[in-house]
N, C-alpha and C positions, 0 to 999 in steps of 0.2 A: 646495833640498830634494833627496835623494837620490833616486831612483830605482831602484825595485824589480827584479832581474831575476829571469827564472823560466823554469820550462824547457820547459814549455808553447810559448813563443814561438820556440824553437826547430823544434818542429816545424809551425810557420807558417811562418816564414822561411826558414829554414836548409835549405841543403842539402848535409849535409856528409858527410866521410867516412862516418861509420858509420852513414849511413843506406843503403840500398838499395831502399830500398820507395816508392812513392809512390801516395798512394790517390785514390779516383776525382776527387774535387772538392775545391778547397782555397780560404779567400779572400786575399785581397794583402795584406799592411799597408801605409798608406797613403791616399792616394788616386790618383783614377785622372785619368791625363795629361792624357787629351781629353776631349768635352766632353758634358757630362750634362744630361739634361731628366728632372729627377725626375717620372714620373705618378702613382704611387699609394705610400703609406706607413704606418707605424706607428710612434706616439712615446709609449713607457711614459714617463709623466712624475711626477716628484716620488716616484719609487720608495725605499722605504726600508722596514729588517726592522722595521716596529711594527705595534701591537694597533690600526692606526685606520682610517680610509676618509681615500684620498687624494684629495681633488678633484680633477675632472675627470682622472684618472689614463691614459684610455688614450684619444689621440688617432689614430682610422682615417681614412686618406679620401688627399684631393691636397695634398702639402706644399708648403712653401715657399712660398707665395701669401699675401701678407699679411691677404686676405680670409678665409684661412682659421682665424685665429687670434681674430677678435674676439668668436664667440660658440659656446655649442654648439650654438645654434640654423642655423645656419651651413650652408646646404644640400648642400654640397660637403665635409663633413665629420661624423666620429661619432663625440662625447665621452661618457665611461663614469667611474667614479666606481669605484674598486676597491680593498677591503679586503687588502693583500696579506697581513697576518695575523705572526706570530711568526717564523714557519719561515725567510723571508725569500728565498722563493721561487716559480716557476710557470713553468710550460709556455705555451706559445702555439699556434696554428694559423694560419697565413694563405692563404689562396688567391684566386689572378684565376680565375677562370670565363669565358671568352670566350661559352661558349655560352649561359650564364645573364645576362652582360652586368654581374657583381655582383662587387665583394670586399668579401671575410668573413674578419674577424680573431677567433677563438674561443682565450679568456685563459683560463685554468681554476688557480684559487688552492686550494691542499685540495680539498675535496669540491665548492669551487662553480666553476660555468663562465658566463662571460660573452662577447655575443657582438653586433659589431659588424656594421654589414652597411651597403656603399656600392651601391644600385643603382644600372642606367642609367650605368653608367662610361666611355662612349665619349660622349653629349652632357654629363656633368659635364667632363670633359678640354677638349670641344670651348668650351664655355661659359668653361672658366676660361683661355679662351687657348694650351693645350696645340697644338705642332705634328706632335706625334708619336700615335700611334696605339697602344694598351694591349696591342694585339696587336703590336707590335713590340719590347715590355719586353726588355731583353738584358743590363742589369746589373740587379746587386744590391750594394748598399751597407749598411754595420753600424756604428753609431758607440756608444760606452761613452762614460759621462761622469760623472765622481767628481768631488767639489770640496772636501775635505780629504783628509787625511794619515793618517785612521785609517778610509777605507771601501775596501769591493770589489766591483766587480758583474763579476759572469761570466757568458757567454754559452756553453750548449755543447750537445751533442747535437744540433746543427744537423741536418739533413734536406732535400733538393731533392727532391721526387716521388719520394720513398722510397729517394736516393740521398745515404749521408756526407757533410756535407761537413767534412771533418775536422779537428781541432784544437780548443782552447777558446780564445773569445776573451773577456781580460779587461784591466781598468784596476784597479789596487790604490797606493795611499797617494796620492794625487797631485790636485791640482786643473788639469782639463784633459780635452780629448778624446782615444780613439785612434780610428783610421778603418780599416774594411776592405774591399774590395771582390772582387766577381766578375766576370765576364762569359761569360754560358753562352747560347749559340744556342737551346737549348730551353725559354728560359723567355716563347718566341712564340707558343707555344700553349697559355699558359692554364701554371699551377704551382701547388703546394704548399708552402711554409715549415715546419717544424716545430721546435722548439728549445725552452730550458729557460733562463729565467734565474734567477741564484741572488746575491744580497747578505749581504755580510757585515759587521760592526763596524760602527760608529759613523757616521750620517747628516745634514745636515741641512736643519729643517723647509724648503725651497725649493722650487716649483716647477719650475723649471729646472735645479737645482745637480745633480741626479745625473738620468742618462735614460737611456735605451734606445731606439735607433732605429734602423728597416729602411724601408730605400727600395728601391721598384724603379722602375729608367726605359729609357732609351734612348740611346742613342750611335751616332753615326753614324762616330765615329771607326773607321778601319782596325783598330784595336782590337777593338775589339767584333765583326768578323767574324772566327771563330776556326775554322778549315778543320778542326781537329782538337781535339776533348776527349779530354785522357791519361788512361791509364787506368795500373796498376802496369805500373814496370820495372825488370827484375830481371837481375844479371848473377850468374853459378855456374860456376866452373873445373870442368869434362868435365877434363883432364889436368896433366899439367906444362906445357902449351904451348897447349891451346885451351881457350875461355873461351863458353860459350853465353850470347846475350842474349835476352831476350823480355820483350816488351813488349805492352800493350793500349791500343785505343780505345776510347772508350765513345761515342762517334758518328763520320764525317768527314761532309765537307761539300766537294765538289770538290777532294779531294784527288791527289796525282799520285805521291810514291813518298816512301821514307825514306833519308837519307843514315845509317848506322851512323858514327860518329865516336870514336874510341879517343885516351886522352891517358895519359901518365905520371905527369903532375905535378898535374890537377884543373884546369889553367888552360889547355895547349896542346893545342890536339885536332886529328887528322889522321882524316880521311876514310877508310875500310879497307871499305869496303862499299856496298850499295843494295841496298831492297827495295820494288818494286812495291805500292803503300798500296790498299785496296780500291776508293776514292773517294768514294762519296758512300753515306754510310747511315746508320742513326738505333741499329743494333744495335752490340753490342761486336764488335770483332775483336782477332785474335791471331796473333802476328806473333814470328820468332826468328831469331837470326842466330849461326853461329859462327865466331868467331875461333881461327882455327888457328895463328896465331903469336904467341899469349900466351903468352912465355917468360920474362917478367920474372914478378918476385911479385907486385906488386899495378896495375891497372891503373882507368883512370876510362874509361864508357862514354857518352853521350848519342844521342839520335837530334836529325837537323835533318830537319824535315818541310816537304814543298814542296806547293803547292797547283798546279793549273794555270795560275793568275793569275799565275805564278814567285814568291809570297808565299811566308816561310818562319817557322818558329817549330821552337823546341826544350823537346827533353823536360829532366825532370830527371835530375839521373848518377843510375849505380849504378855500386859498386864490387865490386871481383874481388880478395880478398886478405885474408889473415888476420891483419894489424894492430891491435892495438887503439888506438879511443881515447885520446889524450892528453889532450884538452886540451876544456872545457867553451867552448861560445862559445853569447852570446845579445846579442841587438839590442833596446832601446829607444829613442824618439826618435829623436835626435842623436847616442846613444853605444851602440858594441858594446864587450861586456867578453869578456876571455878570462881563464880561469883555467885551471891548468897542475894536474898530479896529481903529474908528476917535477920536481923542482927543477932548477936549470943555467939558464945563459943564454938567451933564445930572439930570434932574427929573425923582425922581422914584416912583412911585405910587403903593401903593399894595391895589389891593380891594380884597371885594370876589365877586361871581358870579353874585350878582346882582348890580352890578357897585358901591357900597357902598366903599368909601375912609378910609381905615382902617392906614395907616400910607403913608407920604408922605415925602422925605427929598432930599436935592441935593449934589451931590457929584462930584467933577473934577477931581479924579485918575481915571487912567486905569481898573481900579478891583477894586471890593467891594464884601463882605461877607455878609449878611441880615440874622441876626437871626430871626429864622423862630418856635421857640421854644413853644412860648408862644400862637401859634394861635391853634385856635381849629379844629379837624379834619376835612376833607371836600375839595375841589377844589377853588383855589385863583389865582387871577390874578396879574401879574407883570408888569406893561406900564411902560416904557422907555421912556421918552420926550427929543431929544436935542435941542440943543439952536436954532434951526433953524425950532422946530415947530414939525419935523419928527417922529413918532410915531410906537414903536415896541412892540407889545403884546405876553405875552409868559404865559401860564396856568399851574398851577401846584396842586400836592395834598400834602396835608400835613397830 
């Protein structure tokens, strides 16, 4: 069965040339490497756009516990019974309350709102064998799940404590799950959820076959301590030769400075700078740097951020130069597609991040398919060469 792509998933994944911008919060595709202790959850279940009441539709409380599934009377859990109506759509609200000791999932269908509520969340956890502590929540996990060829659920309007998280995430024709995740340090004191899911075409009557689910838990992986949440970064030519960068955080957490990093080609990047990082704070900060030997035309920037612990992590590029677009690239599964806008030969390169040529072949169709199947998890780059030398770089995780 084919697979859908769309351009939405582009700005999930992709980080490619003609973007420049990057917004406060974003989630992964995928899942997450290391290792997860789901605590508390939401599983809109048996979701479909018709005129009925779906049984037992909105399960709140501690996932994954097979205890938690045998009844609604179930004291570790809170089953709801929800008309989702014609429109084939609704909003949600979720929040952990640390100081209230309670999560509350509030569904609102048209004019009605329904509303869940798990108190006592810290001897529920403790009871259900939970090792980790609600006040240490640090990821967030989103799964979609269609199961024919002619439905679509979409998740979007997302919200963290009244902050973006940006993108739509959806699954369209397909029977299967897609996964996404986060990991944000602020989600240890207590959070807010907010979001909008919307169906479309053709459902069916199943339980299980199409769902909606948010997890929050905990990870202790290295992972999940994140010295820095990025905030936009933006590069702008000031002349023929110098190129301003600026960039924001939206908290750090023992941070120690930034390396400015410039590359030619998207893939190889040299060090040309350092700026002193504020260190540890909960507000945004803002931060610029200029390149005064930007003498070429188009140039790729990133920052590599170091913590005190000598841990590092990078931003996403921005680029400096008036090029347009060639060339459309989106990632589903296993396979990225590119399609081309100019005709002519093109070379494709796949490395991974450290500019290593892992497959290289040439193709002169419009569109091509690149099984992506067999590469090992992690971040890999895709260069586009056409016959005229021109050079488009697009990043992806697999």
């Amino acid at each position: 069965m084919k697979t859908k792509f769309y351009s939405f998933v582009v700005l999930l994944l992709v980080i490619s040339t003609f973007s420049a911008t990057v917004n406060a919060q974003q989630l992964i595709s995928g899942t997450f490497s290391g290792t997860v202790e789901n605590l508390l959850g939401i599983r809109y279940r048996n979701v479909r756009p018709v005129n009925a009441t779906q049984v037992q539709a909105n399960f709140t409380g501690i996932p994954d516990l097979s205890s938690n599934r045998n009844s609604p009377a179930n004291s570790t859990r809170s089953d709801q019974s929800l008309n989702y109506g014609t429109t084939g759509s609704y909003t949600f609200s979720i929040t952990y309350s640390p100081s209230l000791n309670t999560f509350v999932c509030v569904t609102t269908i048209g004019s009605n709102s329904f509303t869940n509520t798990i108190p006592n969340v810290s001897a529920r956890l403790s009871a259900d064998g939970k090792t980790a502590l609600a006040t240490s929540i640090n990821y967030f996990g989103l799964t979609v799940r269609t199961n024919n060829s002619s439905s679509t659920i979409t998740v979007s309007n997302l919200n963290l404590d009244g902050l973006p998280i940006t993108g739509t995430y959806s699954r369209s024709n397909n029977n299967g799950e897609s996964q996404w995740y986060g990991v944000y340090a602020g989600l240890t004191n207590g959070f807010t959820v907010t979001g909008t899911v919307t169906m479309t075409g053709s459902f069916a009557n199943s339980t299980e076959g199409q769902r909606v689910q948010l997890f929050f838990g905990n990870t202790a992986s290295s992972q999940g301590s994140l010295p820095v949440t990025w905030g936009e970064v933006t590069a702008k030519r000031l002349t023929t030769s110098s190129v301003q960068l600026n960039w924001e955080t939206i908290q750090e957490i023992n941070a120690s400075h930034f390396d400015v990093e410039r590359s030619e080609d998207g893939v190889r990047f040299t060090k040309i700078g350092s700026v002193q990082a504020v260190g540890t704070t909960q507000n945004r900060s803002n931060y610029s740097f200029t390149d005064n030997a930007a003498t070429g035309s188009v140039y790729y920037y990133r920052l590599a951020q170091y913590d005190n612990d000598g841990k590092k992590s990078f931003s996403f590029i921005a680029k400096a130069g008036n090029t347009t677009s060639r060339t459309y690239f989106a990632t589903s599964g296993n396979s990225v597609r590119v399609q081309f806008f100019e005709s002519g030969t093109k070379q494709i390169r796949l490395m991974n991040t450290n500019g290593t040529l892992i497959r290289q072949s040439t193709i002169s169709n419009m569109q091509s398919d690149i099984d992506v199947s067999t590469l090992a998890k992690g971040v890999y780059i895709l260069q586009v060469v056409d016959a005229k030398g021109q050079a488009e770089v697009f990043r992806f995780m697999r």
